[in-house]
C-alpha positions as a Markdown table, in Angstrom:
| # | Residue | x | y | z |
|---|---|---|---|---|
| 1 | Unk | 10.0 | -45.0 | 7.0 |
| 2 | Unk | 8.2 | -42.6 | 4.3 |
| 3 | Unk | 6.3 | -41.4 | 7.0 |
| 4 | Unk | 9.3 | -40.3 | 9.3 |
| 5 | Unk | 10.9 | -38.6 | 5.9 |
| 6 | Unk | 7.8 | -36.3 | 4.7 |
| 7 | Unk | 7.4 | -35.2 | 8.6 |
| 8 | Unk | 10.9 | -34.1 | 8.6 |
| 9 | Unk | 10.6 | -32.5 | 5.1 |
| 10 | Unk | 7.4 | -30.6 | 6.4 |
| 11 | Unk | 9.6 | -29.6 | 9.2 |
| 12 | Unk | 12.0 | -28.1 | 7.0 |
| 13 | Unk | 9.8 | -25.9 | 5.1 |
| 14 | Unk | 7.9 | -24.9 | 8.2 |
| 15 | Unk | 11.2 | -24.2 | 9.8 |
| 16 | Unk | 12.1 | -22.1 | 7.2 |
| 17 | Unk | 8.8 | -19.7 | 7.2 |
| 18 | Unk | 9.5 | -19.1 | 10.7 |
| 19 | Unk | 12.9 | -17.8 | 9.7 |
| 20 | Unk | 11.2 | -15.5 | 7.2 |
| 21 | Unk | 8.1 | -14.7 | 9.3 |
| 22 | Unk | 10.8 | -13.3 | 12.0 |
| 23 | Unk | 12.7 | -11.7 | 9.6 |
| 24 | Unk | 9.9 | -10.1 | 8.5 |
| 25 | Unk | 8.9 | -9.3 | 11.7 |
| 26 | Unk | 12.4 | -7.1 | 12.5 |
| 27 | Unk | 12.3 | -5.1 | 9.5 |
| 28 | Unk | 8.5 | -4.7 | 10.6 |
| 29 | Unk | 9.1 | -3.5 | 14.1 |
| 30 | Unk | 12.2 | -1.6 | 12.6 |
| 31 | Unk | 10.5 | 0.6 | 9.7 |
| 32 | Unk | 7.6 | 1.1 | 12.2 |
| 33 | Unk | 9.9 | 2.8 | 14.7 |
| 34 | Unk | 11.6 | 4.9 | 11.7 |
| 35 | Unk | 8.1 | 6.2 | 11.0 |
| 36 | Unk | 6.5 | 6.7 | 14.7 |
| 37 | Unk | 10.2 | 8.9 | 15.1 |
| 38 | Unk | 9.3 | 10.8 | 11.8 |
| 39 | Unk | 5.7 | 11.3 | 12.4 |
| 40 | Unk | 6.7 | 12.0 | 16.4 |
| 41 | Unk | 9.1 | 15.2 | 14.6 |
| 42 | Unk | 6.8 | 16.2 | 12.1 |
| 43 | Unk | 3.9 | 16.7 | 14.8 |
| 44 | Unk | 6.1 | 18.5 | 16.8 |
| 45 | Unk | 7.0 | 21.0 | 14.6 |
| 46 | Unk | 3.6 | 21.1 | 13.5 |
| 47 | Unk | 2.5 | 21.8 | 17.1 |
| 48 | Unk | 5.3 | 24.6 | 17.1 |
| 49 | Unk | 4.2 | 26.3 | 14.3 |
| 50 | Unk | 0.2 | 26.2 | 15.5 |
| 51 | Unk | 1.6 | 27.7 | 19.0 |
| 52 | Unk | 3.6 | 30.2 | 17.0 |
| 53 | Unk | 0.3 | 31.4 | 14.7 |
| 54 | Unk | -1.6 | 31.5 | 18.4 |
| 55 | Unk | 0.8 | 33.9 | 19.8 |
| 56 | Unk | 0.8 | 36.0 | 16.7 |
| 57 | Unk | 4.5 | 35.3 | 15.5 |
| 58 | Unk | 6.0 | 34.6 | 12.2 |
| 59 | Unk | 7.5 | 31.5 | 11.5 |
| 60 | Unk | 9.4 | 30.1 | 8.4 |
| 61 | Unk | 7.5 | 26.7 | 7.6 |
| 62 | Unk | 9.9 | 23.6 | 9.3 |
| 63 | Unk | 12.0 | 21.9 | 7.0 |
| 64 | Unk | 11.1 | 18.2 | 6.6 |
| 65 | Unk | 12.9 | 15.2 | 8.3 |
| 66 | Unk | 11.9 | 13.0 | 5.8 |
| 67 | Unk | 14.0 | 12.0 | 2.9 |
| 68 | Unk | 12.3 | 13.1 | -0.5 |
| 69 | Unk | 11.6 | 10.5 | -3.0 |
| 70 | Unk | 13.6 | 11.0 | -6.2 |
| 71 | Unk | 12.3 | 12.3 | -9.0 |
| 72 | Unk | 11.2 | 9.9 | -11.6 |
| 73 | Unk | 12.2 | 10.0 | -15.5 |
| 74 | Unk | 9.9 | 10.1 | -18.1 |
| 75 | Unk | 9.8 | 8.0 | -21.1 |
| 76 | Unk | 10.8 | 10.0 | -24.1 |
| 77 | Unk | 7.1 | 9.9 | -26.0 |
| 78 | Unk | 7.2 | 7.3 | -29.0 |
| 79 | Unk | 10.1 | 4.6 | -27.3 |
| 80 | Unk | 6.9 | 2.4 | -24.8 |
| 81 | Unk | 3.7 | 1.9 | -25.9 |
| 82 | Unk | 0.7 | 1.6 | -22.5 |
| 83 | Unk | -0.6 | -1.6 | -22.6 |
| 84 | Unk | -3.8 | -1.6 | -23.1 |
| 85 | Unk | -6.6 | -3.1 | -20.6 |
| 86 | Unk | -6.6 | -7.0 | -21.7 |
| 87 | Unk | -10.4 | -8.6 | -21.9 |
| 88 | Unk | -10.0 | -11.7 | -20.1 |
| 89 | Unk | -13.0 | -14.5 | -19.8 |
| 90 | Unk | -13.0 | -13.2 | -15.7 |
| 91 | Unk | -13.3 | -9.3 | -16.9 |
| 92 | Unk | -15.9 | -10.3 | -19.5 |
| 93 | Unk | -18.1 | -11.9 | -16.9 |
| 94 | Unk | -17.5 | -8.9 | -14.7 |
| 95 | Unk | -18.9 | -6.3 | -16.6 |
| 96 | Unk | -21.5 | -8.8 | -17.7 |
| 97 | Unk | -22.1 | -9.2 | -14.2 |
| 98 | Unk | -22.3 | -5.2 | -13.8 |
| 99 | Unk | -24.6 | -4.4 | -16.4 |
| 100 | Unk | -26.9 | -7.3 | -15.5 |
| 101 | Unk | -27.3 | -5.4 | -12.0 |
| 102 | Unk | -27.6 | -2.2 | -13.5 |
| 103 | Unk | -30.7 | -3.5 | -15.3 |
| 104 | Unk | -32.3 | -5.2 | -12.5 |
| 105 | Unk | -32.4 | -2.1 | -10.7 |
| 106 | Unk | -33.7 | -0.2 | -13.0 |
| 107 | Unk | -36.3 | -2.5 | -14.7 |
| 108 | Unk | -37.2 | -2.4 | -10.8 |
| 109 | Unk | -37.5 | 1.6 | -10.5 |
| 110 | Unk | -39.9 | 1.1 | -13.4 |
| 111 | Unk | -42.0 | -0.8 | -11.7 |
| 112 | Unk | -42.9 | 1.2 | -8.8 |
């Protein structure tokens, strides 16, 4: 019987990552749409304006389709401090790591 239950738990959970996966997959499909529609327009217009310089006319740049990100606001200097790289054992052995091969290679310019 503890068989039969941990199948149908596994079920459960894989059940519910293929409700995710496919959610994931629509607002995939969906947001790739919105940007092959807003690449599709801005190439247009692009190709416009290139035929417009090749004739010899003037034309006003296109206004965008896109929606403009809004502007961020900046900390007031003072109120957050930047938080500083932290040295972890992984970040020590890193540059350890780094310098080590900087050294080899030279040390084997030197002895050519």
């Amino acid at each position: 019987m503890g068989d039969d239950a941990s199948r149908a738990r596994a079920h459960g959970v894989h059940a519910r990552t293929a409700v995710k996966a496919e959610a994931f997959e629509e607002v995939l499909a969906r947001m790739a749409r919105r940007v092959a529609k807003v690449a599709k327009a801005i190439a247009d217009a692009l190709k416009a304006e290139r035929i417009a310089a090749a004739r010899g006319e003037v034309v006003a740049a296109p206004k965008s389709t896109a929606k403009r990100a809004p502007k961020t606001t900046k900390v007031p200097a003072g109120t957050a401090k930047a938080k500083a790289p932290s040295r972890t054992p992984a970040s020590e052995r890193k540059n350890a790591s780094t310098r080590a091969a900087g050294r080899r290679t030279e040390a084997a310019k030197g002895r050519r």
